[in-house]
C-alpha positions as CSV (number, residue, x, y, z in Angstrom):
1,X,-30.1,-71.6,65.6
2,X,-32.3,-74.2,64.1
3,X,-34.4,-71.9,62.1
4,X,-31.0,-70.4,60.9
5,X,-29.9,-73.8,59.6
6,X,-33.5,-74.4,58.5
7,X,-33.6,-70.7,56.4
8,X,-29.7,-70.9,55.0
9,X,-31.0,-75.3,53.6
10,X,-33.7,-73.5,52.0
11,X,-32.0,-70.6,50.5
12,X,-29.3,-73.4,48.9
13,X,-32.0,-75.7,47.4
14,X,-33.5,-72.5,45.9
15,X,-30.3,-71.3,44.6
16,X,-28.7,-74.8,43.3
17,X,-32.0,-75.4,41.1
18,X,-31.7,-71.9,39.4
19,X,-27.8,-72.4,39.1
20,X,-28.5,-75.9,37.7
21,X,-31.4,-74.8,35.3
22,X,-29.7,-71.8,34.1
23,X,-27.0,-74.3,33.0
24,X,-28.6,-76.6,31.8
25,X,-30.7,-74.2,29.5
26,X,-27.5,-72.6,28.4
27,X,-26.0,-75.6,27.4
28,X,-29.1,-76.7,25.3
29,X,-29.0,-73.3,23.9
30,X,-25.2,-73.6,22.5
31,X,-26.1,-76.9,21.3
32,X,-29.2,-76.2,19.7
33,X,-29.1,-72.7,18.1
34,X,-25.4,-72.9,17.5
35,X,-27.0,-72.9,13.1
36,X,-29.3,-70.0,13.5
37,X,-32.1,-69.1,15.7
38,X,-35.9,-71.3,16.0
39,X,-38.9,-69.1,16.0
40,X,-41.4,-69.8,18.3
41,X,-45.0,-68.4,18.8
42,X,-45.3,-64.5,16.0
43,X,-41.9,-62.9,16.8
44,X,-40.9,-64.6,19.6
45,X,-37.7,-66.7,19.1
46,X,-34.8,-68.5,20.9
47,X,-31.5,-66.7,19.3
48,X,-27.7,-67.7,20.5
49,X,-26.2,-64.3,21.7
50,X,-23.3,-63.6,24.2
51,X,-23.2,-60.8,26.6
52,X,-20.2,-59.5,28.6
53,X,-22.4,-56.8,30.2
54,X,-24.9,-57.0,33.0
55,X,-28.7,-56.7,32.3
56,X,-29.5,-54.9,28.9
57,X,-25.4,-55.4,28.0
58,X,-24.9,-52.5,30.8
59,X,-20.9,-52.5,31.7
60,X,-19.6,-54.4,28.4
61,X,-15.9,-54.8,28.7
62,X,-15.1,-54.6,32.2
63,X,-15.3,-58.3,33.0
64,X,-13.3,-58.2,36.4
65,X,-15.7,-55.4,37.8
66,X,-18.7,-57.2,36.6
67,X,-17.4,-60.4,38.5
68,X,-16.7,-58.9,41.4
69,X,-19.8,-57.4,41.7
70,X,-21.2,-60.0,41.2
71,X,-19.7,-62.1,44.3
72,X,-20.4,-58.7,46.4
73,X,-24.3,-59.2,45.6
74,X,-24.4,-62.8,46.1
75,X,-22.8,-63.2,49.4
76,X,-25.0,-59.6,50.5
77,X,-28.3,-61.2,49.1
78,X,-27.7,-64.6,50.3
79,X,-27.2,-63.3,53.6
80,X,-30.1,-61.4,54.2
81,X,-32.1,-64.3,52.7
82,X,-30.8,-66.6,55.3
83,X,-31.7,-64.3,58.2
84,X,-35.0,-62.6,56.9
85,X,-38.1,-64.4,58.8
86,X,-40.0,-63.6,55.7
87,X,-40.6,-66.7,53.5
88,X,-41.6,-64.6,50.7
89,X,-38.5,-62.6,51.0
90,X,-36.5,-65.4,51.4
91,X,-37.7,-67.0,48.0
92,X,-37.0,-63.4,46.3
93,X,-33.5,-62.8,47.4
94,X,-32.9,-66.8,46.6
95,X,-33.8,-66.2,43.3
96,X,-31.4,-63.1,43.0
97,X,-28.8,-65.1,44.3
98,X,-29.1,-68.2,41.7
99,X,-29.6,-65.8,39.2
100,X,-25.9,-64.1,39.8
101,X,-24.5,-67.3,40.5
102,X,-25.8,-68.8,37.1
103,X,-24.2,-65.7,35.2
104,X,-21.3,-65.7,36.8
105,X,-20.7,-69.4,36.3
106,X,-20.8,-68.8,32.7
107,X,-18.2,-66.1,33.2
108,X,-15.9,-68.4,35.4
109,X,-16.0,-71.6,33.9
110,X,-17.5,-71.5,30.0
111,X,-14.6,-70.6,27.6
112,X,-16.7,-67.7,26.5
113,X,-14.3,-64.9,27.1
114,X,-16.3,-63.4,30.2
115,X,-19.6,-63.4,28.4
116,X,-22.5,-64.5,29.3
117,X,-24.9,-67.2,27.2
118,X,-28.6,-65.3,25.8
119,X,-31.0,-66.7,24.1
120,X,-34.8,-65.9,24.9
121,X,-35.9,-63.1,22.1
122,X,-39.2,-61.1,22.5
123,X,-39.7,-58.6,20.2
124,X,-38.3,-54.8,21.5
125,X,-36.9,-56.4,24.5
126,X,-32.9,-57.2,24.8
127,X,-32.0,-61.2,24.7
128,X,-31.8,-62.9,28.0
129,X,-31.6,-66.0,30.5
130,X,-33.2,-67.8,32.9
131,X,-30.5,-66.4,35.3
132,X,-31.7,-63.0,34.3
133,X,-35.5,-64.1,34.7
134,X,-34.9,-65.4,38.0
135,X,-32.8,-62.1,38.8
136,X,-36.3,-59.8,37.3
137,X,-38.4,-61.9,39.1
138,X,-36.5,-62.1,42.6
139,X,-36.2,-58.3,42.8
140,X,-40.3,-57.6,41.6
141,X,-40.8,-60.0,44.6
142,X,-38.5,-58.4,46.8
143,X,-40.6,-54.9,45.9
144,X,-44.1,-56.4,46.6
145,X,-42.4,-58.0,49.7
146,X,-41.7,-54.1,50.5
147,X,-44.9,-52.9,49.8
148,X,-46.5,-55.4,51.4
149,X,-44.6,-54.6,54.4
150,X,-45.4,-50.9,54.7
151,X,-49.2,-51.7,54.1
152,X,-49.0,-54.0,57.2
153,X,-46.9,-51.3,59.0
154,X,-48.8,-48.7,58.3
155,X,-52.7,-50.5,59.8
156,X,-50.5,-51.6,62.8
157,X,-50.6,-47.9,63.8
């Protein structure tokens, strides 16, 4: 029961520093691009963009569904990253779960219709977060996590 406890304080530090990023970057990103987008490094800029989609504005107009799913994922995620025993998992599926929580705090509680704040721009890519980066990056770790697995299963036999 300790580990549990030990596993679930883990998985809510992870998750409140993405949440709390995520926000913070958001917020910046109103404030700061609110007159036009700043160009970085060649064609890579920071642009002010709302989406009321998932990922790549999948699911635009269907707020409700898109919050709801949302929940469904974090509570199913979160979950599993409390009771996995892998710390690597654990770390991926924490990520995940800031990541939806981030998003769907801007759906919730920003007066931005549902939508959700973007504003990272590389060239021939769609606009995104650091909720969607922790998001991409939990689920690429959750799939080496995988791999890694089988590999190990696999010389066991």
């Amino acid at each position: 029961m300790t580990r549990l406890w030990s596993h679930a304080a883990a998985v809510c530090s992870v998750v409140v520093l993405v949440v709390l990023l995520d926000q913070a970057t958001k917020t910046w990103a109103e404030n700061a691009l609110r007159n036009g987008p700043i160009d970085l490094v060649g064609p890579v800029k920071l642009e002010l963009t709302y989406n009321s989609g998932f990922s790549f504005s999948i699911g635009q107009g269907h707020p409700l569904i898109i919050t709801i799913a949302a929940i469904v994922i974090a509570v199913g995620v979160g979950a599993y990253a409390v009771m996995t025993p892998s710390l690597l998992k654990r770390v991926a599926a924490s990520l995940v779960v800031g990541g939806a929580l981030g998003n769907l705090a801007d759906r919730v509680f920003r007066h931005n219709h549902g939508a959700v704040i973007d504003f990272i721009h590389f060239p021939h890519w769609p606009i995104f977060n650091l909720a969607d980066s922790a998001i991409t990056v939990g689920v690429v770790l959750l799939l080496i996590a995988g791999v890694l697995d089988g590999r190990h299963e696999r010389s066991q036999h």
